[in-house]
C-alpha positions in Angstrom: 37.1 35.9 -24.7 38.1 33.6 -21.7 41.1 34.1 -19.6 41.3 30.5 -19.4 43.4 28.5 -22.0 42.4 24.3 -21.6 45.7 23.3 -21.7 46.6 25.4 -19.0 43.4 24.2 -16.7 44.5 21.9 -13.8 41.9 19.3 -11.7 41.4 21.4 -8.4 41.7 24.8 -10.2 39.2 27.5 -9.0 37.3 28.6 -12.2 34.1 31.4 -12.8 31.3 29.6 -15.7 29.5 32.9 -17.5 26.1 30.9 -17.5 24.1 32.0 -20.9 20.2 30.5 -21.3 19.4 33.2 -23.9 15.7 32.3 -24.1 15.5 32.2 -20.6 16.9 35.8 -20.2 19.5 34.0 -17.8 23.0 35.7 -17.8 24.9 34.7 -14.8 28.2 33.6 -12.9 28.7 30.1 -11.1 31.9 29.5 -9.0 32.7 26.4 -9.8 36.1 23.7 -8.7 37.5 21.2 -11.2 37.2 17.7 -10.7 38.1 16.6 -13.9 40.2 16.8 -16.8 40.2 14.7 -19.8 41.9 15.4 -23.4 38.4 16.1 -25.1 36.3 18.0 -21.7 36.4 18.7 -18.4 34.3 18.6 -15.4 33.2 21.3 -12.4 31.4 21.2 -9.4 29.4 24.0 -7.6 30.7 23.4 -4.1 27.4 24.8 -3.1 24.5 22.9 -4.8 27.0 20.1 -6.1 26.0 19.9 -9.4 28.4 18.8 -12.3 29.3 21.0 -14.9 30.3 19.3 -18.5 32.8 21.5 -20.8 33.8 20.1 -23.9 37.6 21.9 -25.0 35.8 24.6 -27.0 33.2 25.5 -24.9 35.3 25.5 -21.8 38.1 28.2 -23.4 34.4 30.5 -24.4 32.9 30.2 -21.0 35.3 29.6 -18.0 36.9 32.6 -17.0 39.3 33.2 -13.7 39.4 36.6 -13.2 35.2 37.3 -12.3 35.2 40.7 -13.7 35.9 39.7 -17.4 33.4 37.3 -16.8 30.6 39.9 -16.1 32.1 42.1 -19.2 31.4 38.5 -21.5 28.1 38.3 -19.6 26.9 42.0 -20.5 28.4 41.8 -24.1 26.3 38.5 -25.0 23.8 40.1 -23.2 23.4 43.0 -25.6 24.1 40.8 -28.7 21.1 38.5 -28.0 18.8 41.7 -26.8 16.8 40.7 -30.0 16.2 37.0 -29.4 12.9 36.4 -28.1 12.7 35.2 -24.6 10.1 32.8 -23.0 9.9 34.5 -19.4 
């Protein structure tokens, strides 16, 4: 459902994470810059807290979005599909 294709993701690109912990009940978004590309994954940064972000190919194309509105629609429709999954908070 990204927006993002990893072929098409460049080192210094602006890019929104959708965040999913289902069992922590923790849907969110994370601005994040990339630092690095590599054939197999990629790497972003939080320019606020700093921490690294690993994306292998797959995972990155499922969770990186650029547009931050159809990263809230991915959000709320994960959201709803793991309403059943018991949480631990």
């Amino acid at each position: 459902m990204s927006d993002i294709k990893y072929d098409e993701l460049k080192k210094n690109d602006d890019v929104i994470f959708a965040r999913i912990l289902p069992k922590l009940n923790v849907y969110e978004t994370i601005n994040l810059h990339i630092a690095s590309i590599f054939a197999t994954h990629c790497i972003g940064i939080d320019p606020k807290t700093k921490k690294r972000y690993c994306f292998i190919k797959e995972d990155a194309e499922e969770h990186l979005f650029k547009d931050k509105s159809l990263a809230n629609e991915y959000l709320k429709k994960k959201k709803e599909e793991n309403k059943n999954i018991k949480t631990y908070v």
